[in-house]
C-alpha positions as CSV (number, residue, x, y, z in Angstrom):
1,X,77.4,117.2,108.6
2,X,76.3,113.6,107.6
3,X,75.0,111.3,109.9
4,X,75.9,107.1,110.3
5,X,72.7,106.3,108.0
6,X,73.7,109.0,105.4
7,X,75.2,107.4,102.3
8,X,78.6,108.0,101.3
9,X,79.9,107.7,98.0
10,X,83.7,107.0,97.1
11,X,84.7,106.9,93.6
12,X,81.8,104.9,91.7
13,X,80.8,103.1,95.1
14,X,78.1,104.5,97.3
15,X,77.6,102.7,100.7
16,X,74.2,102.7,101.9
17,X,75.1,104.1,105.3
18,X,78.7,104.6,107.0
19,X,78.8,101.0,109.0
20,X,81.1,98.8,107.7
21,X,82.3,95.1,108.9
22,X,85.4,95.1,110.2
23,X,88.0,92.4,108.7
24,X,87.9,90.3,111.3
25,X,90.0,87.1,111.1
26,X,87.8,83.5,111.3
27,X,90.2,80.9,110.9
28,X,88.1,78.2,109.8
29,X,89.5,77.2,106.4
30,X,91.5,74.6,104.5
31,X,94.7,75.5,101.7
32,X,93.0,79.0,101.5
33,X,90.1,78.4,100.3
34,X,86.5,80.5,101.3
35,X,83.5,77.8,102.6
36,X,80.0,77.7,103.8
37,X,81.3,79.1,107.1
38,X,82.6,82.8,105.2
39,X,79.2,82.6,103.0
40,X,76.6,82.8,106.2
41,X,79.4,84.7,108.5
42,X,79.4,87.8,106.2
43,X,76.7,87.1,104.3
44,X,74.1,87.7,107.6
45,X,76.4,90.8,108.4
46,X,75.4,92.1,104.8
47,X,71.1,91.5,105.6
48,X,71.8,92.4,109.2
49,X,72.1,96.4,107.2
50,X,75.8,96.9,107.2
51,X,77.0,99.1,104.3
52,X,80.4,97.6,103.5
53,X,81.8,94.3,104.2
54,X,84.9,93.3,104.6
55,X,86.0,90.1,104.1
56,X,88.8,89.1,106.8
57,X,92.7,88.9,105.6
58,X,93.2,86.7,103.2
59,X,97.3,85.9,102.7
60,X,98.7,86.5,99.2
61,X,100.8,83.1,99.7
62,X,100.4,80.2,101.7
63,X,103.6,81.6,104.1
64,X,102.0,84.8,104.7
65,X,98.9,83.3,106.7
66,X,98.5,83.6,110.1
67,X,97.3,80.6,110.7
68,X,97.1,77.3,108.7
69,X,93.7,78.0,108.6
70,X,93.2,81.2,107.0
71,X,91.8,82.3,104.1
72,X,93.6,82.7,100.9
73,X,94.0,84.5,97.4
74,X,97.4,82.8,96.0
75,X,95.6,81.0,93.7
76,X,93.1,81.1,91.0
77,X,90.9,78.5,92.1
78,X,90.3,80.7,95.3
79,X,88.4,82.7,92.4
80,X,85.0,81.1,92.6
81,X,84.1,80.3,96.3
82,X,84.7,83.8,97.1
83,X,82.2,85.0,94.3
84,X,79.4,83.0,96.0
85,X,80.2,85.5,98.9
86,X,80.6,88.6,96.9
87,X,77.7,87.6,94.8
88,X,75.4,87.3,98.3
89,X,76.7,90.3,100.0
90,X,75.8,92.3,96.7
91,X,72.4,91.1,97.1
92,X,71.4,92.5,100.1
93,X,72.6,95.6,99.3
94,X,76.0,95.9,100.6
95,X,79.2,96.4,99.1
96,X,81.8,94.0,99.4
97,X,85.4,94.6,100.5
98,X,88.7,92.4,100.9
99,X,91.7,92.8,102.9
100,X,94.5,91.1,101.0
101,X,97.4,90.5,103.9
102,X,100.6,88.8,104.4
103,X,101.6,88.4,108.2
104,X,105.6,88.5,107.9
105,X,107.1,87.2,111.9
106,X,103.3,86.2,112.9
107,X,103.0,84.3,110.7
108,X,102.8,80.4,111.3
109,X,101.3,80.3,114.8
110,X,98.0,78.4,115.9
111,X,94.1,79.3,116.1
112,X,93.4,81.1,119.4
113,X,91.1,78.6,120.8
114,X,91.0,74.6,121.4
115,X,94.1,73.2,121.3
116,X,95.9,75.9,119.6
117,X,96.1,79.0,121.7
118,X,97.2,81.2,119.3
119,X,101.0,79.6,120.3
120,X,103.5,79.2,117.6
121,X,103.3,76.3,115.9
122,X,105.9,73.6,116.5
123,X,108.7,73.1,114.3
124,X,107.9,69.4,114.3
125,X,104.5,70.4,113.7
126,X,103.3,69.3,109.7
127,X,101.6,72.2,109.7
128,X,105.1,74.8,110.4
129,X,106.7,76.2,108.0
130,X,109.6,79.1,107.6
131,X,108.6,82.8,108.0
132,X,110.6,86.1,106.4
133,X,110.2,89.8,108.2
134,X,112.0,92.9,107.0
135,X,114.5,92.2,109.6
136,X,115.5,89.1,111.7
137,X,113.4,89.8,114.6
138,X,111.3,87.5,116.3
139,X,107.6,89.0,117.4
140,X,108.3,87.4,120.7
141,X,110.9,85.0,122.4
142,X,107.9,82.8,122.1
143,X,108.0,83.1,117.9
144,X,109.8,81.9,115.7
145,X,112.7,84.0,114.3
146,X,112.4,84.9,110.5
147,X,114.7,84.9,107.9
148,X,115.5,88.8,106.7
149,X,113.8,89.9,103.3
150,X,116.8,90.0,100.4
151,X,115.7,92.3,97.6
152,X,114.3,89.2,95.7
153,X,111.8,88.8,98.3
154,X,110.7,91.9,98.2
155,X,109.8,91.8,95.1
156,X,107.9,88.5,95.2
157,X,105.8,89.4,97.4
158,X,104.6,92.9,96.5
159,X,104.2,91.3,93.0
160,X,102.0,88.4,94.8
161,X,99.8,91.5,96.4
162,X,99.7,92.6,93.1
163,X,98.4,89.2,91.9
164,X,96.1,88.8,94.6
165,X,94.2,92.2,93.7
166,X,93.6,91.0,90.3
167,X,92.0,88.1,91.8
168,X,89.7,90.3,94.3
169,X,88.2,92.0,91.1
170,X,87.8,88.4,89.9
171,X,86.0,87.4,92.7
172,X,83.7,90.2,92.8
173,X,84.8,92.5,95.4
174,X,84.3,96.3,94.9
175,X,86.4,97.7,97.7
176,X,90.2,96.6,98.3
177,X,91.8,97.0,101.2
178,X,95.9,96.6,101.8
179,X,96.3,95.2,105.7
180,X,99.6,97.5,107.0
181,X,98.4,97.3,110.3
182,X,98.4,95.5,113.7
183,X,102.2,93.9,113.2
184,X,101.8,92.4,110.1
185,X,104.2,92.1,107.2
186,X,103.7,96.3,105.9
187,X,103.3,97.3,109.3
188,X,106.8,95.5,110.3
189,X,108.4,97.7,107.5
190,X,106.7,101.3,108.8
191,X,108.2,100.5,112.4
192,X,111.7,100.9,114.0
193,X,110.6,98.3,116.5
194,X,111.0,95.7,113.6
195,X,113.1,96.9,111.3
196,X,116.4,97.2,111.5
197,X,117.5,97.5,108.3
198,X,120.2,99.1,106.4
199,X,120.1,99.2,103.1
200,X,117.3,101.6,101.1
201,X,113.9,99.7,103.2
202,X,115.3,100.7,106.4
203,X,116.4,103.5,108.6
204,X,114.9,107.2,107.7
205,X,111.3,107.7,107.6
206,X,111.5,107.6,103.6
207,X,113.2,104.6,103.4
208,X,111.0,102.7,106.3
209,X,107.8,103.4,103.9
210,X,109.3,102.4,101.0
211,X,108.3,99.0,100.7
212,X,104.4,100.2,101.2
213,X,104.5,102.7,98.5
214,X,105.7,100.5,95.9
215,X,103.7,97.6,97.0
216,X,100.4,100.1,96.6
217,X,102.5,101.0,92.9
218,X,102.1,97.6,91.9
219,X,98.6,97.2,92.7
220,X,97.2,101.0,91.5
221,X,97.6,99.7,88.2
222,X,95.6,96.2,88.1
223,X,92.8,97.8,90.6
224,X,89.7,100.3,88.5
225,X,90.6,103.6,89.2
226,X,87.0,103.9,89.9
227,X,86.7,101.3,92.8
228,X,87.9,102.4,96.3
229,X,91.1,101.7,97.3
230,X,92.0,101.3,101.4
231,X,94.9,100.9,103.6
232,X,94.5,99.6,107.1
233,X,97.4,101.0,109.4
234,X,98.2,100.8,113.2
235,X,98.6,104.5,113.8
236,X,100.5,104.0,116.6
237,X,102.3,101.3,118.2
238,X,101.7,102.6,121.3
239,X,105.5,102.2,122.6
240,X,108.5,104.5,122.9
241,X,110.6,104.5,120.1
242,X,108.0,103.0,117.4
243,X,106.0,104.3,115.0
244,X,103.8,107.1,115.9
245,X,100.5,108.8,115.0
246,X,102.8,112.1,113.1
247,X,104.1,109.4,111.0
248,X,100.9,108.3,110.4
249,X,99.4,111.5,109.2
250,X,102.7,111.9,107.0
251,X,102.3,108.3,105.4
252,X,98.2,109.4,105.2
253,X,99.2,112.3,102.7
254,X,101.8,110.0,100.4
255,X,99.5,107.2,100.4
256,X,96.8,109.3,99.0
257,X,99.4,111.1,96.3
258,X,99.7,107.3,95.2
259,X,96.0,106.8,94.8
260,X,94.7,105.7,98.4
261,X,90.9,106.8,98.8
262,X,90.6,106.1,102.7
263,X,92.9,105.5,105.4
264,X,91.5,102.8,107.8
265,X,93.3,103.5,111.2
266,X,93.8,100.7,113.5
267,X,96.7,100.6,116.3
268,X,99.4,98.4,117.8
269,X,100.1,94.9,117.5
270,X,103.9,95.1,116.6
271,X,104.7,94.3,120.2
272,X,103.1,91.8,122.7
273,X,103.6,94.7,125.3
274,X,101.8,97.5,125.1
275,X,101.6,100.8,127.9
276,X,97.9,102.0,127.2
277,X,94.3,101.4,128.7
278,X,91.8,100.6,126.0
279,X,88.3,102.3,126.1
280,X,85.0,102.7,123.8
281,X,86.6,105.1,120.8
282,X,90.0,105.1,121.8
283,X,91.5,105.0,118.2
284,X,89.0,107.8,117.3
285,X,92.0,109.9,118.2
286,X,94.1,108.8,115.1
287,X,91.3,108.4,112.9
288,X,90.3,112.5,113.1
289,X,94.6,113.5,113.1
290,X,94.8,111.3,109.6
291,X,91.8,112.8,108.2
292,X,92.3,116.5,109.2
293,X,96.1,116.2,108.4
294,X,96.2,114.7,105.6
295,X,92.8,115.5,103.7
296,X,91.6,111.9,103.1
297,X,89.0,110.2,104.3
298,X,89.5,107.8,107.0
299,X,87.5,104.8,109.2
300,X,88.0,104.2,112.7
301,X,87.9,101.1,114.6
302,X,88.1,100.2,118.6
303,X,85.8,99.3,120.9
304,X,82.4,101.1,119.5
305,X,79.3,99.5,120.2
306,X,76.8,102.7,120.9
307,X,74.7,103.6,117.9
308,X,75.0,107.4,119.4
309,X,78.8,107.0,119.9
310,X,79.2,106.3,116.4
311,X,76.5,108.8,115.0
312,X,78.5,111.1,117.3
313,X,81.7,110.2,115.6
314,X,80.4,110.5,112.4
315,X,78.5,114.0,112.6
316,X,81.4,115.7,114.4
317,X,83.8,114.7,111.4
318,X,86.0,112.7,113.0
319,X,85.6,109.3,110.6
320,X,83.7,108.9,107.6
321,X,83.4,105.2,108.5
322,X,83.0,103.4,111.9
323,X,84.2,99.9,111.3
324,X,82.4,97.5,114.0
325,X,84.5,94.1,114.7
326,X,83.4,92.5,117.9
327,X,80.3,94.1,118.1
328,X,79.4,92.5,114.9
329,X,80.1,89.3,116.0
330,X,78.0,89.9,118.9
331,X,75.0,91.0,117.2
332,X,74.7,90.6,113.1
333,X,71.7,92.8,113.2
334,X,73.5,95.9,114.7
335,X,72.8,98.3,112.0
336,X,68.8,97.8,112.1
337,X,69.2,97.8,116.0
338,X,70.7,101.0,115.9
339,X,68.4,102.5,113.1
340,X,65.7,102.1,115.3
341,X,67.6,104.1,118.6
342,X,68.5,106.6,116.0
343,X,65.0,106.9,115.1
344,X,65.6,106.2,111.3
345,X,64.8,103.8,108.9
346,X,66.8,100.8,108.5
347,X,67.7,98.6,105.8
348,X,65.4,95.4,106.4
349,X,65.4,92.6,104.2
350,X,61.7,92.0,103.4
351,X,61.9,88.4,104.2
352,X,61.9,90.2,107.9
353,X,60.0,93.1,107.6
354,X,57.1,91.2,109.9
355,X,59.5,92.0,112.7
356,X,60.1,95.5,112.5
């Protein structure tokens, strides 16, 4: 079996080793639009050795941010400051990813630091604006309630995914990834705990994944058949009643039919309450059920931060990526760190090479 430093190839793509950069959210933009900030943030994750990147979720339209300040892709001139990213990353040897996103009933809330807290934003607030969910249920009593998707909606805004892919490929990126996890707009379709719907989106299994499949329709057709192709998903929402990892492995095997390459399997966030203790791998769990179920390749996520954990996870086929998120913001340099406990050879830039 392959080891975390073996290459792995996925359609034309081949990443240099199987540690990737989590999407993980910075909140530090303005209207959308990629800065100095994204450049050194990702770009020091690509020289610190990482073999994919993935740039954090950037909404399709201005109300599917999470924030006010995240990043966007809803317009063209969002084009060119992400290809000084894409263009960096690609030099140092690492292949660069998106997650395109919209976040449905979380959207609209506030950074979670300074004076923000991650609270919903005020109504009064310039910065507020109205939110739209699969069904008119608020996240928390805390959030603000959104409007229910009619059919015209629907179609907007898988057409604006749609969009937004094209404008990935513009900017550069070689991996795409569709954000369906963690109780965001995709997610709130694939769960009973947020939609309540009753016409064809809602109800039976079928109809709950509906809106996913033909979102991933839309793009298939305006992303290369020979670039990888992602879907982030909560496999679980770790409560009673919601969605659950079976469904996972089920929506795993139609996903690929539609012309998914890898599954990468996150969990919860469709719920501020959730019954489970969280440990170092414990979303390996859904990561190896997706892959052995449903025949695809999958990354894992959750709390890795031991070069032999994730070698582990690797060698004993239960991911084929291990996506690090706060353990890359800890530490940049993580890959070359754990090349060296490995006791392999590590990607070094050469403008470093006097240190290793």
């Amino acid at each position: 079996m392959p080891g975390l430093f073996d290459p792995l190839t996925i359609k034309s793509i081949t990443l240099r080793n199987r540690i990737g950069v989590s999407p993980m959210c910075q909140y530090s933009y303005e209207d959308g639009f990629s800065n100095d900030w994204q450049l050194v943030h990702l770009g020091a994750r690509a020289a610190g050795g990482a073999g994919l990147v993935i740039a954090e979720a950037t909404a399709v339209e201005p109300a599917g941010r999470i924030t006010p300040y995240d990043a966007g892709l809803w317009d063209d001139d969002h084009i060119e400051p992400l290809k000084r990213v894409t263009d960096f990353v690609k030099t140092q040897g690492a292949v660069a990813g998106i997650q395109i996103a919209h976040a449905g009933r979380k959207a609209c809330v506030g950074r979670p630091w300074a004076e923000d807290y991650g609270k919903p934003v005020s109504k009064d607030d310039p910065r507020w604006w109205p939110i739209v969910a699969p069904s008119a249920i608020a996240f928390s009593p805390e959030h603000q309630t959104p409007r229910e998707m009619n059919l015209e909606d629907v179609r907007s805004i898988q057409n604006k995914f749609k969009e937004a892919a094209k404008r990935s490929l513009e900017a550069g990126f070689q991996w795409l990834e569709l954000h369906s996890a963690h109780g965001y707009l995709n997610h709130e379709f694939l769960s009973p705990l947020s939609n309540q719907r009753k016409d064809e989106y809602g109800g039976s299994f079928e109809n709950r994944i509906r809106f996913l499949l033909e979102t991933v329709d839309k793009i298939r057709p305006v992303w290369p058949e020979n670039l990888p192709f992602s879907v982030r998903i909560s496999g679980t929402d770790w409560v009673e009643g919601g969605w659950s990892v079976e469904e996972s492995v089920e929506l795993a095997k139609k996903l690929k039919d539609h012309g998914v390459d890898l599954i990468d399997c996150s969990s919860g966030g469709n719920t501020p309450k959730l019954g489970f203790a969280a440990g170092p791998g414990y979303q390996v769990p859904i990561s190896e059920a997706v892959r052995k179920g449903a025949g695809i390749p999958t990354a894992t996520v959750g709390l890795i931060t031991s070069p032999t954990h994730a070698d582990e996870l690797i060698q004993n086929g239960r991911a084929d990526i291990v996506l690090l998120g706060r353990e890359f913001l800890r530490d940049a340099y993580w890959p070359l760190h754990a090349a060296r406990e490995l006791g392999v050879k590590g990607d070094v830039p050469s403008q470093y090479l006097r240190a290793f």
